[in-house]
C-alpha angles and dihedrals in degrees: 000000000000087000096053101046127037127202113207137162150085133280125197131184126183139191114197123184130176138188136182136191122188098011129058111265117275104195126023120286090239134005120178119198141176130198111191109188109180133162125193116205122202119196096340082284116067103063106193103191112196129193129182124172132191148181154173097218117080118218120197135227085006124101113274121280092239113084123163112178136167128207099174112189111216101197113321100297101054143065145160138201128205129163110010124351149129135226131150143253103191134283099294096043131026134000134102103053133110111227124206093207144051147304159156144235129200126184105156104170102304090350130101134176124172124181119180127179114169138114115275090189140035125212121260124176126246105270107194096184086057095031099241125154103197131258117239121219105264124209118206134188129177138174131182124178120178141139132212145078113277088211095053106022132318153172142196130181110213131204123187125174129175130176135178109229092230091207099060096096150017115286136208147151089282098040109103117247121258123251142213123200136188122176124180124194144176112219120192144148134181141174108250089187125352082267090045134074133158125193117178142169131212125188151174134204138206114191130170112184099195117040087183092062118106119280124264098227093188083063130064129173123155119277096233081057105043142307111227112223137172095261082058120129133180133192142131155225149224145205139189129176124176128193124200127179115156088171151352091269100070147345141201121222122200121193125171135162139174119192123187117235090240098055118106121161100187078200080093132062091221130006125179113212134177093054130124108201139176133167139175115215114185128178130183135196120217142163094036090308097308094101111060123178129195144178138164113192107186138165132188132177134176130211091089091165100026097246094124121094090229130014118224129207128196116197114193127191129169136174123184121186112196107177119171089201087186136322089286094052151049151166152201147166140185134204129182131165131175131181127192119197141180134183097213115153093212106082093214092057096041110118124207118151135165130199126196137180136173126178121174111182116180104190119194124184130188146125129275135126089046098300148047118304128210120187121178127183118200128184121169140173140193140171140183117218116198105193086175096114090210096058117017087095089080103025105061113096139145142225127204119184125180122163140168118215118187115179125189132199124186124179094231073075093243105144123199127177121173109183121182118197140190133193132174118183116185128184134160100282106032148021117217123185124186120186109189128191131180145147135217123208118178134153137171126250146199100019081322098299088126128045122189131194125175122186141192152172160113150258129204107194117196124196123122089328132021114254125170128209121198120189134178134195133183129189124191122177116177110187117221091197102221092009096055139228145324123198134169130193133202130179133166130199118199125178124185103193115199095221146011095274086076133046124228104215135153129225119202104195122186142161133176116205144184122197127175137169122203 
């Protein structure tokens, strides 16, 4: 039987426990949890994936922490999903949520069909003292059929529908409406020349944000699509996405996207719309690959159909330098800048930020002291620029780094790595400097079964007053070989505040685990 089916997955078990002394407890003092991965495989050609997840801690307003699910792959071109699972439509429709149903997937050679019915939500009642409004049950369905290679050219028609099931929970005068949503959208991509390539989306929505509004008669769909009402909208979105590479030595990426304000797909978590965005994005290639060269210039802005009562632009650059001068040295640096405008007329509201960063990073490696060296030098800078006359008095602040990182690696497997670093924030109230040092030892044991690592260090915090801040850690791992793996973890917080605006506490984190594979 053994040759015929196949057991295979992973299996993880955790312990955490948590104390505090001086504060109030930020986490739980203990939270037990368990991750079983498993994947049953028929014939070498029928894959059932499992996965069950569990837990001691309760969580609110969130799905149960309880999830099975099953995705089983029949051969390479099918597969089918039943209980809890996630899969993806394309960037305007469906994607990042989790479905409590059933589905298929077809891929056939060039062809693809997908077809997908579940819940994406589960009803939760309105809680005042935590300010919550409720969450209805919401029912999805979605369907996608295309052919093609994506590499070569491609479609795909696309079909996503959601609706609150307006009876799932209690309702009131302060309980929010429930919505229905359909989005339609045409997916394709083709190679204009072998350098060359274009992928683009194009999309329509249907919304209505009240199911309970009155009826539009001039227009009829059928229910199981969607019910105009008049709190009905309809816009759309596009997408374009162009890909050139003449050579190895460097490419040219193209994105843009326009999405209408009215456009909403609940096939997302969260969507933006009413946003117009481009952005260039070259690379080149230089010194027989070790000098690599990047940048990304972008700018979005909002107010598509002037119904705002500002507009506001974002402007986003980056250039990153990565050069590998021989085998003893190296060097990068990093440059990023963002800037967030609006055109209100009223001062208070005005927006004009700037955003700056700067990181420069030599690297050297060699061998000295009996093992292999690593020294790394780090120095970064960022600042915030308000331009708003009314309150650029109180945004501004910056923010020097400079650090020192000296790793050590012996092959008696003894590992040490000492690491100083400076900070220094200042705003416009206040200057805070932080100098930390610490040092890592670590080393492997038993033919390697067991591996050790023991930090420490401290923190001297100056602002108005001096506080310090020590802290230790400790990892173990001990393989098991075909049994798996134990590790524990310990680590220990300890702040000694200078004066009563600050409290001196002490945090004992630690968590057991048991992880194997089979």
């Amino acid at each position: 039987m053994s040759n015929y089916i196949k057991i295979g997955g992973s299996l993880n078990l955790s312990d955490n426990f948590y104390s505090s002394s001086g504060i109030d407890r930020r986490q739980p003092a203990n939270v037990a949890r368990g991750i079983l991965r498993t994947t049953i495989t028929i014939y070498d050609q029928i894959q059932l994936p499992f996965e069950f997840y569990i837990s001691t801690q309760e969580r609110k307003f969130q799905q149960p922490f309880n999830q099975f699910g099953v995705s089983p792959c029949i051969s390479d071109w099918l597969t089918l999903h039943a209980g809890y699972y996630s899969t993806r439509i394309s960037d305007f429709s469906f994607g990042d949520l989790r479905l409590l149903g059933g589905g298929i997937e077809l891929t056939p050679g060039n062809f693809k069909l997908k077809v997908l019915y579940g819940k994406s939500r589960t009803a939760t009642e309105a809680d005042p003292q935590q300010f919550f409004p409720g969450m209805y049950k919401q029912n999805v369905y979605a369907a996608s059929i295309g052919y093609g290679n994506e590499s070569v050219a491609f479609f795909t028609l696309n079909l996503f529908h959601a609706k609150d099931d307006s009876n799932s929970i209690k309702r009131d005068s302060l309980t929010i409406n429930p919505a229905e949503n359909l989005v339609g959208s045409l997916r394709f991509g083709f190679q204009i020349i072998e350098e060359l390539n274009i992928q683009s989306e194009v999309a329509v929505s249907a919304y209505s944000s009240n199911l309970s509004a009155e009826k539009l008669t001039d227009l009829s769909f059928p229910e199981f699509f969607f019910t105009p009402n008049t709190s009905s909208r309809v816009d759309g979105a596009v997408r374009l996405q162009m890909n050139f590479k003449p050579s190895n030595y460097w490419s040219l990426r193209f994105n843009g996207q326009w999405i209408g304000p009215g456009f909403t797909s609940l096939g997302y978590s969260l969507m933006p719309n009413d946003l117009m965005e481009f952005s260039v994005s070259p690379a080149v290639k230089l010194l027989n690959n070790k000098l690599n060269l990047r940048a990304q210039v972008g700018i979005r802005y909002n107010n598509l159909r002037d119904n705002r009562l500002a507009t506001t632009s974002r402007f986003t650059g980056s250039f990153n330098v990565n050069w590998q001068v021989s085998q003893l040295f190296g060097f990068d640096f990093n440059y990023n800048n963002n800037q967030i405008k609006s055109s209100h007329t009223n001062d208070t509201l005005k927006l004009s930020n700037v955003f700056n960063s700067v990181m420069i990073s030599p690297r050297f490696t060699f061998e000295a002291i009996g093992g292999v060296n690593s020294l790394n030098f780090n120095y970064s800078y960022q600042n915030s620029l308000d331009k708003n006359i009314i309150t650029s008095q109180s945004s501004n602040n910056k923010t020097h780094t400079v650090g020192v990182i000296h790793s050590l690696s012996l092959p008696s497997t003894w590992s040490f790595t000492t690491s100083v670093l400076f900070n220094n924030s200042k705003t416009s109230y206040a200057s805070t400097q932080v100098v930390n040092i610490s040092e890592n030892v670590g080393r492997r044991f038993l033919d390697n079964k067991l591996s050790v690592s023991v930090g420490t260090g401290i923190n001297f915090i100056k602002t108005t007053v001096n506080d310090s801040q020590l802290f230790f850690t400790m990892n173990s791992n001990y393989s098991l070989d075909k049994y798996g793996s134990i590790g524990f973890t310990l680590s220990n917080n300890n702040y000694r505040a200078d004066s009563q605006l600050t409290k001196t506490y002490n945090e004992l984190y630690g968590s057991l685990q048991y992880n194997i594979s089979f």
